[in-house]
C-alpha positions as CSV (number, residue, x, y, z in Angstrom):
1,X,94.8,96.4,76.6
2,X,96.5,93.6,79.1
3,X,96.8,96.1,81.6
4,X,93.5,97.8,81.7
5,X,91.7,93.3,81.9
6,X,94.3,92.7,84.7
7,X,93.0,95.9,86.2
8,X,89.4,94.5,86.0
9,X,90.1,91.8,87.5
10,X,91.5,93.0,90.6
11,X,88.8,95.3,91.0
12,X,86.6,92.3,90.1
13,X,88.2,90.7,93.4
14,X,88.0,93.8,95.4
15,X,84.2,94.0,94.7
16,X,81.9,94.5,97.9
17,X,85.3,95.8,100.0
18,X,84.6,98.8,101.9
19,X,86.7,101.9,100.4
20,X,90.5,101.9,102.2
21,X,90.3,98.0,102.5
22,X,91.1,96.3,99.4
23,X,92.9,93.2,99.2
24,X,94.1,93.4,95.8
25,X,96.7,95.4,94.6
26,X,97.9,95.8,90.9
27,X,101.0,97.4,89.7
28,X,102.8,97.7,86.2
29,X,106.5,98.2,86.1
30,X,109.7,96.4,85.5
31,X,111.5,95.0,88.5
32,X,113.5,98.4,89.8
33,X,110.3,99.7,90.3
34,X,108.4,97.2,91.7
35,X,111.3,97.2,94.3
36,X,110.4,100.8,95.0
37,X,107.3,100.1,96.8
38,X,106.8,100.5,100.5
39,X,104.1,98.1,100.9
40,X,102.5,97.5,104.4
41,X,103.8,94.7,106.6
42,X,100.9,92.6,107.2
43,X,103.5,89.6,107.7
44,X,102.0,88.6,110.7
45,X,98.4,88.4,109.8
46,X,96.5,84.9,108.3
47,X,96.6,84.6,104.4
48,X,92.7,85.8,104.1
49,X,93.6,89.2,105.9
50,X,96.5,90.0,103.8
51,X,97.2,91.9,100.9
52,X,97.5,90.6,97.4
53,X,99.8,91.7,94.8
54,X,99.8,91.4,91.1
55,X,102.5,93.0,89.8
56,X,103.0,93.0,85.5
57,X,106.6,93.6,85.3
58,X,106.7,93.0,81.5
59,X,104.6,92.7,78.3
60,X,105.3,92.1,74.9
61,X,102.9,93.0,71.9
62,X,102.5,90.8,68.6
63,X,99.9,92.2,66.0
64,X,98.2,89.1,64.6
65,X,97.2,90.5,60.8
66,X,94.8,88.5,58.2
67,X,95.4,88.2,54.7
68,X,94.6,92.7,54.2
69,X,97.3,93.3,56.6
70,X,94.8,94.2,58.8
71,X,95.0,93.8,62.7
72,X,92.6,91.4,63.7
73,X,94.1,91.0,67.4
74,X,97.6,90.7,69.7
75,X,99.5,87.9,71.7
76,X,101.1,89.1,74.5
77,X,103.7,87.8,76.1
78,X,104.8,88.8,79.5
79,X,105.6,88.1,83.3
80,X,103.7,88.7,86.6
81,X,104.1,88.4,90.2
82,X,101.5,87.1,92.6
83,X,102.8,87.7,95.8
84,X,102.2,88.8,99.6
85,X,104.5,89.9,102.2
86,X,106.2,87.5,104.0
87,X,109.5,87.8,106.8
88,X,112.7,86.8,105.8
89,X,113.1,85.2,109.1
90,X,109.8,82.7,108.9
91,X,110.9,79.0,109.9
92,X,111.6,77.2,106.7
93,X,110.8,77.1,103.4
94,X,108.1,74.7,104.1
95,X,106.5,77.4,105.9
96,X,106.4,79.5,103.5
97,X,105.3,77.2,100.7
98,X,102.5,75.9,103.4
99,X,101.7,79.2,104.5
100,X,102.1,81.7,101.2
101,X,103.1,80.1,97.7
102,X,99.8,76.8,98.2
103,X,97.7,79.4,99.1
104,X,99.0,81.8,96.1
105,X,98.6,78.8,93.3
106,X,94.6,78.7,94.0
107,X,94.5,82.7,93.7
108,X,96.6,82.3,90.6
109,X,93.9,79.4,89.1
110,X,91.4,81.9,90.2
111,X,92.9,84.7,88.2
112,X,93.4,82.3,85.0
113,X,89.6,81.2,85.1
114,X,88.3,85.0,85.5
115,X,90.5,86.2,82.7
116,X,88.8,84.0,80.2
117,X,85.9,84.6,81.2
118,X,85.3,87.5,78.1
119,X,85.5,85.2,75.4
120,X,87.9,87.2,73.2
121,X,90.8,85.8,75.3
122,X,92.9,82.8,75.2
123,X,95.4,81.5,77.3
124,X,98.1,79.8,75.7
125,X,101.0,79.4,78.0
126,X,100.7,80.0,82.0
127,X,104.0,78.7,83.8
128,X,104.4,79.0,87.3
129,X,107.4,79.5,89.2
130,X,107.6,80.0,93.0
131,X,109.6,83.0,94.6
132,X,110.6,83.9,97.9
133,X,112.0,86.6,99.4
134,X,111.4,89.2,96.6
135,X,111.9,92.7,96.5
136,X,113.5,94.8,99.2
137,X,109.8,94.7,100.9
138,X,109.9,91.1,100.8
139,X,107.7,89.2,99.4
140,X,106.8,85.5,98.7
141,X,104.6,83.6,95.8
142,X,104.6,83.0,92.1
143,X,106.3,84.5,89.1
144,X,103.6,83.7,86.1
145,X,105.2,83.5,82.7
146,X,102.0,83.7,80.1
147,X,101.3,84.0,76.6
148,X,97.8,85.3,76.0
149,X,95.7,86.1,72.7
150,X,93.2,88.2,72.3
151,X,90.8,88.9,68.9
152,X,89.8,92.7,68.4
């Protein structure tokens, strides 16, 4: 259920982008496989032309039951990246927050406000912690911890 909205939404984002081209990029998997990935050095592009990765590496399920027992919807609780590639040679830190995580924390508002949009789900909790050098592909951003509801 978490994984087919976050789906959505990057193909939400990816809307109107010719076939081969999108931006966004979704991927489910705990951190040795997100570490797998051979994703495409665009390092040296500007932060428009780059790719965009949301990557869920965890997700927990809690059936919220009425007074019959009854399943009547789920909190999830979880983790995701938000990241781009990024060299782990670039100046200072301050270049990367300036030039990757700033940029990052406006995609990651935007991602909050289109989730909620269907009005079955709630954000509880979104924490954001930056990350740098990630991943053997290296990659900079945000680590979201969330807790979301949703009523079925």
């Amino acid at each position: 259920m978490l994984v087919e909205r976050l789906k959505e939404l990057i193909a939400d984002f990816n809307t109107g982008a010719n076939p081969g081209e999108e931006k966004w990029h979704f991927n489910y998997g705990r951190d040795h496989w997100q570490n797998l990935q051979d994703l495409p050095d665009d390092s040296a592009e500007l932060f428009a032309d780059r790719n965009k990765y949301l990557m869920l590496l965890w997700q927990d399920r809690e059936h919220k039951l009425n007074n019959y027992s009854a399943i009547e919807g789920y909190t999830f609780t979880g983790e995701m990246l938000l990241v781009v590639r990024s060299k782990i040679s670039e100046a200072d830190y301050n270049f990367k927050y300036e030039t990757h995580i700033r940029n990052l924390q406006d995609e990651a508002m935007e991602i909050n406000d289109n989730f909620t949009v269907c009005e079955n789900w709630l954000i509880k909790k979104w924490k954001e912690i930056e990350v740098e050098n990630v991943y053997d592909t290296n990659l900079d951003g945000l680590k979201i911890q969330f807790t979301i509801e949703v009523c079925i």
